[in-house]
C-alpha positions as CSV (number, residue, x, y, z in Angstrom):
1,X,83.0,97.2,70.1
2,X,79.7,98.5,70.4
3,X,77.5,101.5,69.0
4,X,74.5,102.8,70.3
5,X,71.8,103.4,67.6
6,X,69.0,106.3,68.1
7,X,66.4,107.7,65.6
8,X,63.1,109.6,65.4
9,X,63.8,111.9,69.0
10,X,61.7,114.4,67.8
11,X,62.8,116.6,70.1
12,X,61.4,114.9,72.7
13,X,62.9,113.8,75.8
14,X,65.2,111.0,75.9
15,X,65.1,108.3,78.5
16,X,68.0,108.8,80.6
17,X,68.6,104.9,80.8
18,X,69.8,105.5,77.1
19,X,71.7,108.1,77.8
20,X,73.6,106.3,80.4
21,X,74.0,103.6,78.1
22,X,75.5,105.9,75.6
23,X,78.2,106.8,77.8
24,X,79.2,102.9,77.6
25,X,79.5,102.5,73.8
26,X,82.0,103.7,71.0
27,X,79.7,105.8,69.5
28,X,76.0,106.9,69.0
29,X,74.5,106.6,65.7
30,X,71.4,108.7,64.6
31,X,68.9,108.0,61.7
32,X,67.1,111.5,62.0
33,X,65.1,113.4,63.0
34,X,66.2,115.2,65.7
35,X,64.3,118.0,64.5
36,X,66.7,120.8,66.0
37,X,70.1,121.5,66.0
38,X,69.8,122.3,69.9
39,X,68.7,118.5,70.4
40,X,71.6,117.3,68.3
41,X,73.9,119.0,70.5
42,X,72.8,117.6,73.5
43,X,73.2,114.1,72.4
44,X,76.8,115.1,71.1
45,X,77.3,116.0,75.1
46,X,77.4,112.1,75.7
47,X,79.5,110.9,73.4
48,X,80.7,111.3,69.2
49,X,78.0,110.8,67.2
50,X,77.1,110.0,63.8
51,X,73.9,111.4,62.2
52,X,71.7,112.0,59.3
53,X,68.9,114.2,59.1
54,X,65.5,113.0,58.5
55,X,62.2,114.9,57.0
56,X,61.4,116.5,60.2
57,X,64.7,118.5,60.7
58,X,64.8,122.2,60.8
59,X,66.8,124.0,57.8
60,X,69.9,124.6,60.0
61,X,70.7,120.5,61.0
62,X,69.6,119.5,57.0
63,X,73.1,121.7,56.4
64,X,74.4,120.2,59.0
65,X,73.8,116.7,58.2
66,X,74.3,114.2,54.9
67,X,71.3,112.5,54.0
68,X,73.2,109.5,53.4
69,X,76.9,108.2,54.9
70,X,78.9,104.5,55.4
71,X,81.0,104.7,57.7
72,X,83.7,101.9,58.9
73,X,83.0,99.7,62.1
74,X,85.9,97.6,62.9
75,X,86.1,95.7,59.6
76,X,82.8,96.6,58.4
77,X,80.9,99.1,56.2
78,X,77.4,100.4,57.7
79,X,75.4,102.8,55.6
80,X,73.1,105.1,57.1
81,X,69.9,107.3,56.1
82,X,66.7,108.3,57.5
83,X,64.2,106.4,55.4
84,X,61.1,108.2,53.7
85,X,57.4,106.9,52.1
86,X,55.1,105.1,54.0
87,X,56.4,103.0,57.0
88,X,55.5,99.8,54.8
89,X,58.0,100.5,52.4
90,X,60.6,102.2,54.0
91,X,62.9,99.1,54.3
92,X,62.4,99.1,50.1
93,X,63.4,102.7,49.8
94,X,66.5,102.0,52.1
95,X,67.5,98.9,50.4
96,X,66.9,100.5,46.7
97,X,69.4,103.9,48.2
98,X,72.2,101.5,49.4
99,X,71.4,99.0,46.2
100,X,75.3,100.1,45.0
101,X,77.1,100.2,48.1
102,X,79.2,97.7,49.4
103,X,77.5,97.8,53.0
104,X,77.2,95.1,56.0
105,X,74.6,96.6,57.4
106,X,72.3,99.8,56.6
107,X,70.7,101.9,59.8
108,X,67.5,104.2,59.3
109,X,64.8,105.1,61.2
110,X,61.6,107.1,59.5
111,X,59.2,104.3,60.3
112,X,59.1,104.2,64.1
113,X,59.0,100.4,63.6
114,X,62.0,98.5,65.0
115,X,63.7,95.6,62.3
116,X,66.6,93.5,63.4
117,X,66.3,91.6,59.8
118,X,69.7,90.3,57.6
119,X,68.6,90.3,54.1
120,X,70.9,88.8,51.9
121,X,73.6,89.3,54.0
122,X,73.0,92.7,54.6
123,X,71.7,93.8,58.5
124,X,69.1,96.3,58.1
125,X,68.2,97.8,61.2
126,X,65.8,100.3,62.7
127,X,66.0,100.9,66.4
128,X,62.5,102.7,66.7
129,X,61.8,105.7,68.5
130,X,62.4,105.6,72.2
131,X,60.1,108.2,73.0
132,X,56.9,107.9,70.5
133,X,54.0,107.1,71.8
134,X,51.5,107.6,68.8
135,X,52.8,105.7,66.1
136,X,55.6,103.1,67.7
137,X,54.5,99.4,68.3
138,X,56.3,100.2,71.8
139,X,59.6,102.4,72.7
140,X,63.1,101.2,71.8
141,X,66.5,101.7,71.0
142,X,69.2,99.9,69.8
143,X,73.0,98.3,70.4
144,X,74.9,96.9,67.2
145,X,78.3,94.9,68.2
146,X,81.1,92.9,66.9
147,X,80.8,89.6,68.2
148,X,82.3,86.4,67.0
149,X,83.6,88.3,63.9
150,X,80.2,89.6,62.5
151,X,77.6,92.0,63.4
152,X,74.9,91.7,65.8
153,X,72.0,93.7,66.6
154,X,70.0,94.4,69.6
155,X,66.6,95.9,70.1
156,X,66.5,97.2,73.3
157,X,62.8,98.3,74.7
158,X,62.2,101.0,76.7
């Protein structure tokens, strides 16, 4: 089993390679910041999605959208949000939100900074922003699989 993990699109186009590849995997997760509904519909065209918003979303998707979620993979829990503060402590913020959740792994984005880190036990991971070229160390998305009876995830650059 494998999901495709997205984040920080900005409304901005997406690199049909990742699109293609979205067509391959179970699902597409999103950590926000799509920034219009249009835009979340047209990644909804590939394939089911789950999403969050982030800070940069119009009104209409933030009513759309939880901030927060965990949702089952196979055997496993995965929390996901869309970060917030400065990028150097977004992975605090993400791991203080999911502090009482029994989670395997949390995805978020806000950050445009890739991390494929385990933390005591626990898989955070940000796929960056496949389309940024202001802030992001370079363009990426990401794949997160069952293999061997755990989680795994991928940075995939762009």
């Amino acid at each position: 089993m494998k999901i495709g993990v997205i984040a920080d699109t900005h409304s901005k186009l997406i690199p049909k390679k990742i699109l293609d590849e979205f067509k391959k995997v179970d699902f597409i997760v999103h950590a926000g910041d799509f920034c219009t509904v249009e835009d979340y519909r047209l990644l909804s065209s590939f394939n089911k999605i789950i999403a969050v918003y982030g800070n940069m979303d119009e009104p209409a998707l933030v009513k759309k959208l939880p901030e927060k979620t965990v949702f089952s993979f196979g055997k496993f829990l995965i929390g996901l949000t869309h970060g917030h503060g400065p990028s150097k402590k977004v992975l605090t913020f993400v791991q203080e939100s999911f502090c009482k959740d029994k989670v395997d792994a949390v995805i978020f984005g806000h950050s445009h900074d890739p991390i494929n880190q385990v933390i005591n036990g626990v898989l955070y991971f940000n796929p960056g922003s496949p389309n940024d070229d202001i802030v992001a160390p370079y363009n990426s998305y990401g794949i997160i699989e069952i293999k061997d009876n755990q989680l795994v995830g991928h940075i995939i650059k762009v």
